[in-house]
C-alpha positions in Angstrom: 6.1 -12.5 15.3 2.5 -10.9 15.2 3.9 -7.6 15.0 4.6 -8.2 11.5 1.5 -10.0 10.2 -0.6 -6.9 9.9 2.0 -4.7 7.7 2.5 -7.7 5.4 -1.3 -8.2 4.7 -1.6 -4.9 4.4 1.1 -5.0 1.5 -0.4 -8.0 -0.4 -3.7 -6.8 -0.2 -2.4 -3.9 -1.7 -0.8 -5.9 -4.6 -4.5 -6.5 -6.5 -5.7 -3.4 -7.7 -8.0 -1.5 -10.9 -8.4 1.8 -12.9 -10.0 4.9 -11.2 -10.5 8.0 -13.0 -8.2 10.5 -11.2 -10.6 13.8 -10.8 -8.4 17.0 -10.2 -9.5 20.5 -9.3 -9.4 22.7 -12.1 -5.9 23.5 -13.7 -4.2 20.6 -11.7 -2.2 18.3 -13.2 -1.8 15.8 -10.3 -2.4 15.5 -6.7 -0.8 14.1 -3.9 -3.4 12.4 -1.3 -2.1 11.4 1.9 -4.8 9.0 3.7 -3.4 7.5 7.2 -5.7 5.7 9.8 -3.8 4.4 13.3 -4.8 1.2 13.7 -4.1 -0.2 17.1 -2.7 -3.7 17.4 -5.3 -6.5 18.8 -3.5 -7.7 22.3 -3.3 -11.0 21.8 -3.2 -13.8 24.8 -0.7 -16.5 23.9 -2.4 -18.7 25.8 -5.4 -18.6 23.4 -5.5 -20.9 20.3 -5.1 -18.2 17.4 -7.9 -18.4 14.3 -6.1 -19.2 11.0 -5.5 -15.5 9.6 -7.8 -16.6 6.5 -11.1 -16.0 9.4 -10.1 -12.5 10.0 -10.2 -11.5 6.3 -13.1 -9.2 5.1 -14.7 -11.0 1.5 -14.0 -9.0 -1.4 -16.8 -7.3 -3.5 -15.4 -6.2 -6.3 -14.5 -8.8 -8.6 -10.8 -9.0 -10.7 -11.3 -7.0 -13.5 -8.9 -8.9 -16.0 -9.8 -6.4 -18.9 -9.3 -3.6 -17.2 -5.9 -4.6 -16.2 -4.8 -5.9 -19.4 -5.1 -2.0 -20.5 -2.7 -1.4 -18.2 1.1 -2.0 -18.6 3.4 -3.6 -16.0 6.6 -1.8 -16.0 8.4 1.1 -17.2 10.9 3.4 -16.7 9.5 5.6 -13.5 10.8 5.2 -10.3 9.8 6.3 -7.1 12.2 6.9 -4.0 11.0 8.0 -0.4 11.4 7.7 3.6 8.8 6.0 5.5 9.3 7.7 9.3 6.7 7.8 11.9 6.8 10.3 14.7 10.1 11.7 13.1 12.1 8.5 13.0 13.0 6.4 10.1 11.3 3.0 10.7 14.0 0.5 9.0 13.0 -2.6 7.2 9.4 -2.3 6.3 8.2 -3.4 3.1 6.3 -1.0 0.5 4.3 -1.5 -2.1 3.3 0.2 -5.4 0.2 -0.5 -6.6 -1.6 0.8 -9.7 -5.1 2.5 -8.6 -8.7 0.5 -9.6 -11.5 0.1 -8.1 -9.7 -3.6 -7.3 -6.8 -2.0 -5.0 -9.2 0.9 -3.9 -11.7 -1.6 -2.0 -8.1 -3.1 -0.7 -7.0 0.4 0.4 -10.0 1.0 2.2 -10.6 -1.8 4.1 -6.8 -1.7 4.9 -7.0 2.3 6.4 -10.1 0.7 8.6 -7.9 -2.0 10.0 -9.0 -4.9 8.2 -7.4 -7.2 6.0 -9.4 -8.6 3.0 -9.0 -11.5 0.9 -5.9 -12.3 -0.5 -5.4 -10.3 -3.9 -5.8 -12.7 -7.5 -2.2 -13.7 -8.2 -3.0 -11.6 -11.7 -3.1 -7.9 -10.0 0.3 -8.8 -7.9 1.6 -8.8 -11.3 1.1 -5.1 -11.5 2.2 -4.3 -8.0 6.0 -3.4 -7.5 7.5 -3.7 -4.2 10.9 -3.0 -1.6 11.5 -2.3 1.6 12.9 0.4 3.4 16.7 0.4 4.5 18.1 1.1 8.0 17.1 4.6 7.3 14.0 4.0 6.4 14.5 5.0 2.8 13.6 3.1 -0.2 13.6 3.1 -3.8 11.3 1.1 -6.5 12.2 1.3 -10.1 10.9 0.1 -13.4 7.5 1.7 -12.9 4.8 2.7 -15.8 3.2 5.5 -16.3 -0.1 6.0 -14.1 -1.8 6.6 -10.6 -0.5 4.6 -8.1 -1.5 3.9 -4.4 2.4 3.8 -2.7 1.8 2.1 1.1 3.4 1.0 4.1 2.9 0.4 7.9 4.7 0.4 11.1 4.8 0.5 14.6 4.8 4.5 15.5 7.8 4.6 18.1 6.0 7.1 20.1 2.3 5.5 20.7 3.2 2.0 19.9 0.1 1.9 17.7 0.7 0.2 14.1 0.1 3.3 11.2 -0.8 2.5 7.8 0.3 4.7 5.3 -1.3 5.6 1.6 -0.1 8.1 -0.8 -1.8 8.3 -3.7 0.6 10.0 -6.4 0.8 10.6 -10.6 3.5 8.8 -12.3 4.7 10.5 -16.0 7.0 7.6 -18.1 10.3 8.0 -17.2 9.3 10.3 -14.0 10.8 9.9 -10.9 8.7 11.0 -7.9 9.7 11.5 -3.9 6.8 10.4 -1.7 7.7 10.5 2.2 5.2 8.0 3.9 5.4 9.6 7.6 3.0 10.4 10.1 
């Protein structure tokens, strides 16, 4: 049942987010930014008396920025399709999450790719944040997306070291655009 926890904090922490001025090199368009941390799983004695997982969340610092995301808009036409595999293998049944990028979601990235899980996002970003989950072949597909820069995430248990991954791809949306983004390791 713990194996889970992680990967779904990780997607609902992603679910807050705020606008950061993409800065490309010269003459680019867009970029693709892969950022991917292993973060190994706490061994946990059963035995122990667990902390309620609201102690082992890191406070947020920056604060909802309800202006900033009422400038943005929740859905569209975009869609974005991929394969989240670790070590080669499709990892089945993992949930992913869209999230527009601000310095809201940014802190949420961060802490995430460090292995820590911060507070849980204001119920106002989640409205921005799309999400699925991967099918049996580890592919998945969200639709109705708006233009904009996104932060597209995951995590799983990599078959080969056992070690839960976190995966971040930062991508450029167009309105009506539909992007590929493998999340693998």
């Amino acid at each position: 049942m713990t194996r889970w926890i992680l990967p779904l904090l990780i997607a609902l922490l992603l679910a807050g987010c705020q606008v950061i001025e993409p800065r490309y090199p010269a003459g680019e368009r867009e970029r693709i930014e892969v950022i991917e941390k292993g973060v190994e799983s706490p061994e946990v004695d059963e035995r122990e008396a667990s902390p309620p997982p609201t102690t082992r969340r890191v406070p947020r610092q920056v604060a909802f920025p309800a202006e900033e995301y009422a400038a943005l808009d929740k859905t569209g036409s975009g869609v974005i399709t991929g394969q989240l595999t670790l070590s080669g293998r499709p990892i089945p049944d993992r949930p992913v999450s869209v999230a527009p990028v601000t310095t809201y979601s940014a802190e949420a990235a961060e802490q995430a790719l460090a292995g820590r899980a911060v507070e849980p996002a204001d119920p106002r970003a989640r409205d921005y944040t799309h999400t699925g989950r991967t099918d049996g072949n580890g592919r998945f597909r969200i639709n109705g997306l708006p233009a904009g820069e996104f932060y597209v995430s995951s995590s799983g248990r990599d078959p080969a070291s056992g070690e839960t991954r976190v995966i971040i791809h930062q991508i450029s949306l167009g309105s009506g655009q539909q992007r590929n983004v493998d999340l693998s390791r």
